[in-house]
C-alpha positions as CSV (number, residue, x, y, z in Angstrom):
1,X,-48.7,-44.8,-17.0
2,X,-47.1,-41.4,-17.0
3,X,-49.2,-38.5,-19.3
4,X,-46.5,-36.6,-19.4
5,X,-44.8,-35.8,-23.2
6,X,-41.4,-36.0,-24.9
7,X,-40.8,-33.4,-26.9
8,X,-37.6,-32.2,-29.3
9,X,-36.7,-28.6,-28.7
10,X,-34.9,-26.6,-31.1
11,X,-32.7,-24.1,-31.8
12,X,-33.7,-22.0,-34.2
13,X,-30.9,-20.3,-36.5
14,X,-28.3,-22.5,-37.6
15,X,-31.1,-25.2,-36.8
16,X,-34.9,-24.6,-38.7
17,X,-33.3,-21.4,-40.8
18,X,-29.6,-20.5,-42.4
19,X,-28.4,-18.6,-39.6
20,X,-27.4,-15.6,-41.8
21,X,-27.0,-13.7,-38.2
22,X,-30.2,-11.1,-36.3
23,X,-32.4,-13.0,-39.4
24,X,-35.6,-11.2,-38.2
25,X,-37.3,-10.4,-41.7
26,X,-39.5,-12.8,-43.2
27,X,-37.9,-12.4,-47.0
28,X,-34.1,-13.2,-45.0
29,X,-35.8,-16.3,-43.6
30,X,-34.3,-19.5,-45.3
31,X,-35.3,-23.2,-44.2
32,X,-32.1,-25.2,-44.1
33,X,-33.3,-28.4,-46.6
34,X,-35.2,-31.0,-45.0
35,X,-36.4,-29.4,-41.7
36,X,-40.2,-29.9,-42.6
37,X,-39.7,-33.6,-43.7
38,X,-37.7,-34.3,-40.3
39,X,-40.1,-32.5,-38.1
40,X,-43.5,-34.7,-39.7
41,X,-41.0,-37.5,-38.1
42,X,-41.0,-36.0,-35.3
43,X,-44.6,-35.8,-34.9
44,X,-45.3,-39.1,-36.3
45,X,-43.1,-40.6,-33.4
46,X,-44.8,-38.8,-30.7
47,X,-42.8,-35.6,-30.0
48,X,-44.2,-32.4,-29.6
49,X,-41.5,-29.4,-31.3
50,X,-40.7,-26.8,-29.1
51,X,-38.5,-23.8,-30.2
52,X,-35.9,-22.2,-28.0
53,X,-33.7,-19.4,-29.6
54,X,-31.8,-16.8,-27.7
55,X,-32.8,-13.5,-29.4
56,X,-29.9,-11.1,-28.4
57,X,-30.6,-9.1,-31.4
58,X,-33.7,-8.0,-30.0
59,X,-31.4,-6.7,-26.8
60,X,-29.4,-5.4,-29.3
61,X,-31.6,-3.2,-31.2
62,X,-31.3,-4.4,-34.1
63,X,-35.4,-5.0,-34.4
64,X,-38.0,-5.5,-31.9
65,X,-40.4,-8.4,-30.1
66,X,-43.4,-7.1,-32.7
67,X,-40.5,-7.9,-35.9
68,X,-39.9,-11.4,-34.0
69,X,-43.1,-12.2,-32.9
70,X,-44.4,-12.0,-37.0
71,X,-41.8,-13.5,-37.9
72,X,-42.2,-16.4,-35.6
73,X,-46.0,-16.7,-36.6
74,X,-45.2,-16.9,-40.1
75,X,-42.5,-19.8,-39.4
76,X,-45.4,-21.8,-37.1
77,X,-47.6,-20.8,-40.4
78,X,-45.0,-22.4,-43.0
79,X,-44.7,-25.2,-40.5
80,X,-48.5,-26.0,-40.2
81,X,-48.7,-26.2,-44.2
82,X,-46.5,-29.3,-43.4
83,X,-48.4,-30.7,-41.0
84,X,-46.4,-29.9,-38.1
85,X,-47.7,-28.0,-35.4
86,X,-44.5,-26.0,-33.2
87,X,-46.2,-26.1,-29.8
88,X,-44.6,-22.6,-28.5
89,X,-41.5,-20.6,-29.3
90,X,-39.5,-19.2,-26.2
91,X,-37.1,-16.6,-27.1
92,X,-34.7,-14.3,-25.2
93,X,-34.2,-11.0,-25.9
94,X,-31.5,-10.6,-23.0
95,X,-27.4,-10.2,-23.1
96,X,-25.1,-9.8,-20.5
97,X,-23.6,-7.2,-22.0
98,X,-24.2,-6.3,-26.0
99,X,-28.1,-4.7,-25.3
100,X,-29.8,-1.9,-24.5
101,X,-30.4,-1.0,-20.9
102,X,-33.4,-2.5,-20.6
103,X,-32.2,-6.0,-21.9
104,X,-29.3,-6.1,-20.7
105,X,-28.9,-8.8,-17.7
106,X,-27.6,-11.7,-16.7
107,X,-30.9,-13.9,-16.9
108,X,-31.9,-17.6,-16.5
109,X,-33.5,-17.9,-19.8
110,X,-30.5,-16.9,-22.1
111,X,-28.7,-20.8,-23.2
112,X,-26.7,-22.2,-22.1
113,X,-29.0,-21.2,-18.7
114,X,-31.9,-23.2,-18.8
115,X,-34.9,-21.3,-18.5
116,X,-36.6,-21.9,-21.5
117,X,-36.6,-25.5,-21.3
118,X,-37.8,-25.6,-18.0
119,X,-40.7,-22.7,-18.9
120,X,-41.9,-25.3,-21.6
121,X,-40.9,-28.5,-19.2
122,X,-43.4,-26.8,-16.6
123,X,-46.3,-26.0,-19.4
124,X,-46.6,-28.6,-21.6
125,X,-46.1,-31.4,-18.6
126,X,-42.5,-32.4,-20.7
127,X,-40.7,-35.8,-19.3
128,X,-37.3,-34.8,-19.7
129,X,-36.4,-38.7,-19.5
130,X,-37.3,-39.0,-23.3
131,X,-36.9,-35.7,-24.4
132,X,-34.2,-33.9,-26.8
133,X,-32.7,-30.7,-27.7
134,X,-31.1,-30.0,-31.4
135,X,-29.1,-27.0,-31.3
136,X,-25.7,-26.2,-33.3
137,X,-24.0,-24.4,-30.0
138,X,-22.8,-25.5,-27.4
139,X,-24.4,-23.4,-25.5
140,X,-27.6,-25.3,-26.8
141,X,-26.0,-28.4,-25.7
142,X,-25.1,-27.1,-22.2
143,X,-28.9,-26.0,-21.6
144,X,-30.2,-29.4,-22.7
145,X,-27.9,-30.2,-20.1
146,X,-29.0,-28.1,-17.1
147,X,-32.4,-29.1,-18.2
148,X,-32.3,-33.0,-17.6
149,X,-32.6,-33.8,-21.4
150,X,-31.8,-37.5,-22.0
151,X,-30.2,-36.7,-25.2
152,X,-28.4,-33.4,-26.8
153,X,-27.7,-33.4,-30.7
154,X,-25.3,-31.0,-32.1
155,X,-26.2,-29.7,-35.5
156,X,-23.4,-28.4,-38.0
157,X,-25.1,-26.8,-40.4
158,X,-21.8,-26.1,-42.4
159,X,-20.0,-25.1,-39.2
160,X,-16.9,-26.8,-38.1
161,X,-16.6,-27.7,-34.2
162,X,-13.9,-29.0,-32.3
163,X,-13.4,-32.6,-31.1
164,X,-13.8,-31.0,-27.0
165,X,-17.3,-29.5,-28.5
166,X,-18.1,-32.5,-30.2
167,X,-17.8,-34.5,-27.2
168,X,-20.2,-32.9,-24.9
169,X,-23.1,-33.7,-27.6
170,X,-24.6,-37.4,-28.0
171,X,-24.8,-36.8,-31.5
172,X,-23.1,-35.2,-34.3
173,X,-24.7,-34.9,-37.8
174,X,-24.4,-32.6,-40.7
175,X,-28.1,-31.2,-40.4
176,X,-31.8,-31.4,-38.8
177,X,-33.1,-33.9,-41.4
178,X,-30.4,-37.1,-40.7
179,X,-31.6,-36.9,-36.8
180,X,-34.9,-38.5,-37.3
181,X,-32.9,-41.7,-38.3
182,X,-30.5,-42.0,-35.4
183,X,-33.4,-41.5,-32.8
């Protein structure tokens, strides 16, 4: 009997929040509809909810790891009054080439690279065998990918993807709350 646990990562903007681009302030924070109902179904099936969001706004300058790091508290807050407990939130603050000096690199953690899947994979004991990402890139896709996620969802959230995007994701639905139903 393995001990490990399955867990649902997501993406953050376009994903938990309207992805109204750098959204770092708590006041330009907006839950897309449903998020809170989908994640108690999440919990109540046995997955632990781990966030992954490349943060290149951070490299950018456009605010700091103090702005993001309140921010994120308050979301895990807003989350916990639903009774869902986000396990961790990785973020990174790195781009290849749009950053300040000191961000700017070519890391492992930055999606579609998988290094914040496998950070989480490694310290919360993840099987990857029943695990699944929820992202509305495909870069989110491609990481769940690298990873050895059995299953990658592709949000819309209002965007509009091609057929070739499309079909490197299991699943395609219009938002987070219609994936609890198809798992």
């Amino acid at each position: 009997m393995s001990s490990k646990q399955k867990a649902i990562f997501l993406d953050r903007d376009g994903v938990i929040n309207v992805d109204h681009a750098y959204v770092h302030k708590i006041e330009d924070f907006e839950f897309i509809d449903g998020v809170f109902e989908a994640c108690q179904q999440f919990v109540a099936m046995g997955y632990i909810i781990v966030v992954v969001t490349n943060q290149s706004g951070i490299g950018r300058g456009y605010y700091n790891e103090q702005q993001f790091s309140k921010l994120s508290d308050w979301m895990c807050d807003e989350f916990a009054k639903h009774q869902v407990n986000i396990s961790k939130v990785y973020y990174c603050p790195h781009h290849p080439d749009k950053a300040l000096p000191q961000f700017k690199q070519e890391c492992g953690c930055r999606k579609p690279s998988p290094g914040m899947l496998t950070q989480a994979i490694e310290e919360f004991d993840i099987d990857v065998s029943q695990s699944i990402m929820v992202g509305d890139k495909l870069s989110d896709i491609e990481a769940a990918r690298a990873a050895g996620l059995s299953k990658a969802i592709l949000v819309e959230s209002g965007q509009a993807f091609s057929e070739a995007v499309k079909s490197q994701a299991d699943l395609v639905c219009a938002s987070l709350k219609q994936v609890p139903n198809l798992l």
